[in-house]
ROTORTI-241056 format. One record per residue (C-alpha): residue number from 1; residue in one letter; x, y, z. Coordinates in steps of 0.001 Angstrom, whole numbers, plus 500000, padded with zeros to 6 digits. Example, Ala and Ser with C-alpha at 12.3 -4.5 7.8 and 13.67 -1.06 7.14 Angstrom:
 seq type      x      y      z
   1    A 512300 495500 507800
   2    S 513670 498940 507140
//
This chain:
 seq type      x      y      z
   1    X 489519 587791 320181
   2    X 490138 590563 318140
   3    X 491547 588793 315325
   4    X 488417 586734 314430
   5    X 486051 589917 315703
   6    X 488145 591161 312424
   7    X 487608 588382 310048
   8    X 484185 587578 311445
   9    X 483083 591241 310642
  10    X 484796 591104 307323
  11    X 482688 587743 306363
  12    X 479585 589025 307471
  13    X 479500 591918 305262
  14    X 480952 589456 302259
  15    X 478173 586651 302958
  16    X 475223 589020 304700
  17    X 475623 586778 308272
  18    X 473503 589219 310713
  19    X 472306 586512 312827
  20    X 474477 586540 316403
  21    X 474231 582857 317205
  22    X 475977 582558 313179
  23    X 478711 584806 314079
  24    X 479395 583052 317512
  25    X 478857 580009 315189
  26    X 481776 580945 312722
  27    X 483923 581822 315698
  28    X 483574 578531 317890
  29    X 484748 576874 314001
  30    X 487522 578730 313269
  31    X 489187 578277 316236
  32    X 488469 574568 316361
  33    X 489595 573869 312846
  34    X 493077 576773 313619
  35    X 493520 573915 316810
  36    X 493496 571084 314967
  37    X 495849 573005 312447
  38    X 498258 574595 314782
  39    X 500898 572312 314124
  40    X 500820 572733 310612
  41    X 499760 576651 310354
  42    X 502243 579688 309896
  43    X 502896 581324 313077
  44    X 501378 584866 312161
  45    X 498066 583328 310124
  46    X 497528 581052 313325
  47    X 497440 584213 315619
  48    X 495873 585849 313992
  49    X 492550 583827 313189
  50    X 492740 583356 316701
  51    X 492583 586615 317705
  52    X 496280 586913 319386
  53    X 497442 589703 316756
  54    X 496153 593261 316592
  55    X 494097 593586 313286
  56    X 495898 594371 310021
  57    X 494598 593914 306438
  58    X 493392 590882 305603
  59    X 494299 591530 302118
  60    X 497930 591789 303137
  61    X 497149 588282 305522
  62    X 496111 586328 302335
  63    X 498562 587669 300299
  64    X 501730 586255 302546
  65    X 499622 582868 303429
  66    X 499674 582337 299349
  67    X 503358 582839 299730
  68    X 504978 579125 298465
  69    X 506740 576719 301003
  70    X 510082 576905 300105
  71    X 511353 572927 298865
  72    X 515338 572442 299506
  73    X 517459 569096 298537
  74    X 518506 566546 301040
  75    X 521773 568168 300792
  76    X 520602 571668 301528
  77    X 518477 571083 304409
  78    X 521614 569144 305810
  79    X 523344 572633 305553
  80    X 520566 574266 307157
  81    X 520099 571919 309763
  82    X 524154 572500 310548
  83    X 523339 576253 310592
  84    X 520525 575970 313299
  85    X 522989 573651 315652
  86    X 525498 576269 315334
  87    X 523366 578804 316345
  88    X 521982 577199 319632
  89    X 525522 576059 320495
  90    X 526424 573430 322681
  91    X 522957 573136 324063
  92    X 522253 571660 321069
  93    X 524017 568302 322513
  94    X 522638 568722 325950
  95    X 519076 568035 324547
  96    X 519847 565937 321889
  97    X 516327 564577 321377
  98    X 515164 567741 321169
  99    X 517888 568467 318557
 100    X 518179 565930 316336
 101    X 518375 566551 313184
 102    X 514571 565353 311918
 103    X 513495 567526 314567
 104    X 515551 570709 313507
 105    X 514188 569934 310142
 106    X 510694 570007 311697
 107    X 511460 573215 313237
 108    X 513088 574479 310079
 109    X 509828 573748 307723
 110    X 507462 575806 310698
 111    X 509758 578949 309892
 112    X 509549 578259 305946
 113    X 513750 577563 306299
 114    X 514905 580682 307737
 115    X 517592 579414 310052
 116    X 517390 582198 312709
 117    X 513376 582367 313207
 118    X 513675 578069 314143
 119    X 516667 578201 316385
 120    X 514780 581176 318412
 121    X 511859 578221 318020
 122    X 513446 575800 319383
 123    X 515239 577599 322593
 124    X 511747 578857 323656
 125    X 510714 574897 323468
 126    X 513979 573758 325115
 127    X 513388 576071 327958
 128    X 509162 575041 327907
 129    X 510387 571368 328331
 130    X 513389 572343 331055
 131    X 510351 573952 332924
 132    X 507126 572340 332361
 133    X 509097 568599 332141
 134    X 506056 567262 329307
 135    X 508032 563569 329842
 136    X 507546 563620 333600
 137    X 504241 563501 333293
 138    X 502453 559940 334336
 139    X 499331 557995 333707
 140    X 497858 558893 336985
 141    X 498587 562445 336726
 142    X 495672 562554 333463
 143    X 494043 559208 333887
 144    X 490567 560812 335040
 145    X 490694 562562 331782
 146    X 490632 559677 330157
 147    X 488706 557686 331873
 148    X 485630 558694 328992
 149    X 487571 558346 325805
 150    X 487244 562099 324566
 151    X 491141 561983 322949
 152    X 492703 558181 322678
 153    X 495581 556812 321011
 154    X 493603 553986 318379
 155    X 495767 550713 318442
 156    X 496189 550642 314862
 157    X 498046 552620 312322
 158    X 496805 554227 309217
 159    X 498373 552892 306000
 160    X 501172 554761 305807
 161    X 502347 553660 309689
 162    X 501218 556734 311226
 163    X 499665 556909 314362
 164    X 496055 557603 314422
 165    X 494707 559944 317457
 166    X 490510 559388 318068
 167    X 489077 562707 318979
 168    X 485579 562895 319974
 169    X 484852 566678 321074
 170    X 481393 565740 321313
 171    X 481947 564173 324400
 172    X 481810 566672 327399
 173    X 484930 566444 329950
 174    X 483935 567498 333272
 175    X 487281 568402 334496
 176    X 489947 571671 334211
 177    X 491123 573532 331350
 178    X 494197 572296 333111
 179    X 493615 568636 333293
 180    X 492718 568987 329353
 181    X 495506 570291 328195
 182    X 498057 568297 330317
 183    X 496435 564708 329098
 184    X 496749 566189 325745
 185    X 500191 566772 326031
 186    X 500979 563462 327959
 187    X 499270 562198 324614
 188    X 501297 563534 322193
 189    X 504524 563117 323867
 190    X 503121 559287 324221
 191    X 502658 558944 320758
 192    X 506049 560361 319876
 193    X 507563 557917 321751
 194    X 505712 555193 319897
 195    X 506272 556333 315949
 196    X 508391 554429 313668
 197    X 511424 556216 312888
 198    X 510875 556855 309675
 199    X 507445 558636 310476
 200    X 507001 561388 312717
 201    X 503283 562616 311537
 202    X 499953 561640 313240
 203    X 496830 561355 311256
 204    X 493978 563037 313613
 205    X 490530 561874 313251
 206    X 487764 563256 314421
 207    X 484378 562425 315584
 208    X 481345 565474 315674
 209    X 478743 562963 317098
 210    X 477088 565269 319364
 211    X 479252 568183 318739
 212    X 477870 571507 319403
 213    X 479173 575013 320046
 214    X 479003 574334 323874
 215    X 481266 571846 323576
 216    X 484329 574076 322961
 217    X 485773 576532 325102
 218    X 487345 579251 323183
 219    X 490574 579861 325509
 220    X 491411 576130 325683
 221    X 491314 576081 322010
 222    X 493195 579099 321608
 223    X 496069 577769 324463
 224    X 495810 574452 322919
 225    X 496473 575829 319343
 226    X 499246 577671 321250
 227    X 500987 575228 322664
 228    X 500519 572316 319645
 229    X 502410 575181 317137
 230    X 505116 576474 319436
 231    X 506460 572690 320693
 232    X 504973 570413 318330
 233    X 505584 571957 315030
 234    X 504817 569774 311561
 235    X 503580 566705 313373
 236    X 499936 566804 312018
 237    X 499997 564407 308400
 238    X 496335 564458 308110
 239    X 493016 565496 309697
 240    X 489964 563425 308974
 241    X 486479 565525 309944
 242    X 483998 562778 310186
 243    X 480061 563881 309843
 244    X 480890 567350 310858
 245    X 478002 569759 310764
 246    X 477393 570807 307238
 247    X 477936 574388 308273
 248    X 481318 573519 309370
 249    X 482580 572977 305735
 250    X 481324 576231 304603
 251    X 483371 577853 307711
 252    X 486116 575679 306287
 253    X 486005 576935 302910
 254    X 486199 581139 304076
 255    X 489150 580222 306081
 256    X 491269 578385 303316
 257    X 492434 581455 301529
 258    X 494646 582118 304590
 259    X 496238 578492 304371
 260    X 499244 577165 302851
 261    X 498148 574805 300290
 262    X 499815 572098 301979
 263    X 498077 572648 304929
 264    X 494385 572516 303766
 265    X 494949 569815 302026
 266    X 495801 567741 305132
 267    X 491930 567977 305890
 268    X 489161 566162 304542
 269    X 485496 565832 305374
 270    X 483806 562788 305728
 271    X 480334 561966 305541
 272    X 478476 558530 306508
 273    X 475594 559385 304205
 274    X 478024 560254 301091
 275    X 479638 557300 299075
 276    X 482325 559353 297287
 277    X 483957 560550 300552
 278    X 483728 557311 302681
 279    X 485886 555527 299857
 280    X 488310 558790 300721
 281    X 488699 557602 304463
 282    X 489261 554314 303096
 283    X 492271 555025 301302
 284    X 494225 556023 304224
 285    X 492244 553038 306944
 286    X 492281 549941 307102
 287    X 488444 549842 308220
 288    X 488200 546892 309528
 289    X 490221 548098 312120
 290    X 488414 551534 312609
 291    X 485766 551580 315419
 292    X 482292 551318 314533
 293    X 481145 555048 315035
 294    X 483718 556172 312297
 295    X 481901 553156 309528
 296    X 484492 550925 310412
 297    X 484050 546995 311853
 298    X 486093 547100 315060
 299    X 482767 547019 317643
 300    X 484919 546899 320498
 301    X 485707 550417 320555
 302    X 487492 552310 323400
 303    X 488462 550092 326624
 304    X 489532 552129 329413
 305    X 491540 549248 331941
 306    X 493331 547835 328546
 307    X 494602 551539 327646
 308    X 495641 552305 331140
 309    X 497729 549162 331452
 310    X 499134 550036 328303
 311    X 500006 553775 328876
 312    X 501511 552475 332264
 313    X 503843 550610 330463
 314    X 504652 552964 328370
 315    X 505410 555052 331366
 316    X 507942 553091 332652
 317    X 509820 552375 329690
 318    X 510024 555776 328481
 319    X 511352 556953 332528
 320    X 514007 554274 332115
 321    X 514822 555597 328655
 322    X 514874 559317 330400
 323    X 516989 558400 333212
 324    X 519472 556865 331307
 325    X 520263 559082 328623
 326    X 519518 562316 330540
 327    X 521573 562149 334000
 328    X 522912 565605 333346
 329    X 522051 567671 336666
 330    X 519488 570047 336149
 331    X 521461 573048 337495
 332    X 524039 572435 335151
 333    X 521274 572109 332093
 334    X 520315 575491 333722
 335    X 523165 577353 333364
 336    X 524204 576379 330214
 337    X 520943 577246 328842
 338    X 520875 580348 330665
 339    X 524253 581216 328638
 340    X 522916 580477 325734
 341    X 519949 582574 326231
 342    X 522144 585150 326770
 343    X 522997 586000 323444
 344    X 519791 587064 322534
 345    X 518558 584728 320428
 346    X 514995 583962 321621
 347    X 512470 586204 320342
 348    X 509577 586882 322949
 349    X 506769 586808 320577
 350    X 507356 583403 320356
 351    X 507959 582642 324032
 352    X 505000 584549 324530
 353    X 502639 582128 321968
 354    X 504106 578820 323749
 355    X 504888 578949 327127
 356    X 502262 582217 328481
 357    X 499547 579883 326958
 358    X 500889 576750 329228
 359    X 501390 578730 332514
 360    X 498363 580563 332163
 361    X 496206 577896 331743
 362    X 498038 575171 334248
 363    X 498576 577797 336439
 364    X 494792 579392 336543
 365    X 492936 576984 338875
 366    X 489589 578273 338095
 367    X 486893 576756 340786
 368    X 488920 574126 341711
 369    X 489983 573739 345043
 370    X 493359 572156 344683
 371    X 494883 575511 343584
 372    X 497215 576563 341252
 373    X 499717 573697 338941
 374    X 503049 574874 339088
 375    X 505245 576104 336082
 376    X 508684 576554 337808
 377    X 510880 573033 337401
 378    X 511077 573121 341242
 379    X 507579 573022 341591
 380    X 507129 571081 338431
 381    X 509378 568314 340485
 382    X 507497 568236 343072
 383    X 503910 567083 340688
 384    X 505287 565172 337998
 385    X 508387 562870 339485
 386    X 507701 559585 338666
 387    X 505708 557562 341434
 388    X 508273 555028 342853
 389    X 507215 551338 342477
//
């Protein structure tokens, strides 16, 4: 926590906050808001408002976060994208999902274009997904998460066809840091499967009906944050804050001078009460879709048995997909990735940010008495193969 101990100390000389319960406050906030971010943020201004970097001038911080994305042609990011393949060699084919070329692009716009920084990226993901198998994961491996509608998939789209995620953090869950983070993935690799072609960002929105600072755990939103930037970079298109606590947006605004412009500007705050933004949300809903706790008509809301029946099927037609187009043998995958690691081209900073913040938490069983959840593939095998039917 050192990083925001930094810029928690620096803001309460700035804006006189003495009170303790403000400053844990402020902290709890910034590391929700750098969560929902993470797949937008720059690696270093990620880690460190979430305390994973030693503390360094802020100054200096704000300075390189005002730095401008760099915008290349069609025909240049082509170039680029033939640049990162050629670095990662033939692995490159091996996972072809993984390396397709709107996903190297992806990668490429998380490290601003540099060619080197996104092929290290993507190796440390390639070898995250060899071992922690995020596809192998089932409906009944996360369905008790589920079960109370904290994080859904909504069965519409928002108006530009992008999926729309329901997140309620209000809503306590009762079970694991573990179990939490592995629905979320299941989620997002479930909702990856399901975009158009054409559109690979989510829209996020998010519910703060009975949100309070107990309802966030600090090290899940840290891992989570983690995890989201390291394997699922530039897939957030828009994060919609609906009736936040007012204090929130104040948090919000101190934090913005360490954001890309392009990444602030994928969040906006929505208040019942306030005319002006509701007619905001509307422009990117169709409300009368939009369940009736966000303003919108649809009264229905969240239905557990219709979701699970349709996450099942989802299940099985993304293991067919899997087991058709991926019948490699795993211990060839491993050795050719294993060469290719070889040439020292994966940078352990960012192994460390992605897959220390998966094992650690899957692999901590806290009180539970069901132990520890593997990280080695052999293990991982063993939890998340596929239930026969």
């Amino acid at each position: 926590m050192h990083g925001v101990c930094a810029v928690v100390g620096f803001l309460t000389i700035l804006n006189g906050i003495s009170c303790t319960w403000h400053i844990i406050l402020f902290c709890k906030c910034v590391v929700f808001l750098v969560t929902v971010l993470a797949i937008s943020l720059d690696k270093r201004t990620s880690l460190k408002l979430t305390g994973l970097l030693p503390k360094d001038n802020i100054t200096a911080l704000r300075s390189k976060s005002s730095v401008a994305e760099r915008t290349l042609s069609p025909e240049e990011q082509q170039t680029k994208i033939g640049e990162v393949k050629k670095i990662i060699g033939p692995i490159a084919d091996t996972f072809s999902n993984v390396c397709s070329d709107a996903s190297i692009l992806r990668y490429l716009k998380a490290r601003n274009y540099n060619t080197k920084k996104a092929a290290k990226m993507l190796k440390v993901s390639i070898k995250w997904r060899m071992e922690f198998k995020p596809e192998k994961i089932q409906w009944d491996d996360v369905a008790q998460e589920a079960r109370n509608g904290r994080l859904y998939k909504a069965d519409y789209l928002d108006k530009q066809g992008r999926i729309v995620f329901v997140i309620r953090p209000g809503i306590q869950s009762t079970n694991l840091p573990a179990a939490q983070i592995k629905y979320l993935i299941y989620s997002l690799e479930n909702a990856i499967w399901n975009q158009n072609s054409n559109q690979e960002q989510m829209v996020w929105l998010i519910d703060f009906q009975g949100w309070s600072t107990a309802s966030l755990s600090l090290k899940i939103a840290r891992d989570t944050a983690q995890i989201l930037q390291a394997h699922y970079p530039e897939r957030l298109g828009l994060a919609m804050f609906y009736n936040p606590p007012k204090v929130f947006e104040s948090f919000w605004t101190m934090v913005k001078p360490f954001l890309e412009s392009k990444t602030y500007k994928k969040v906006i705050f929505v208040y019942p009460d306030n005319s002006r933004s509701r007619m905001v949300m509307e422009e990117y809903l169709h409300m009368d879709k939009v369940e009736s706790y966000f303003g919108g008509k649809n009264t229905a809301g969240f239905n557990y048995e219709a979701y699970a029946e349709k996450m099942k099927e989802d299940d099985r037609s993304m293991s067919d997909a899997f087991d058709s187009c991926c019948s490699s043998s795993p211990g060839f995958l491993h050795s050719e990735f294993h060469e290719s690691v070889q040439s020292g081209t994966i940078d352990s900073d960012d192994e460390a940010a992605g897959n220390e913040a998966v094992c650690s938490n899957l692999e901590e069983g806290g009180d539970s008495t069901h132990g520890k959840m593997p990280c080695s593939q052999n293990e991982s095998n063993k939890v998340n193969e596929p239930k026969k039917t």
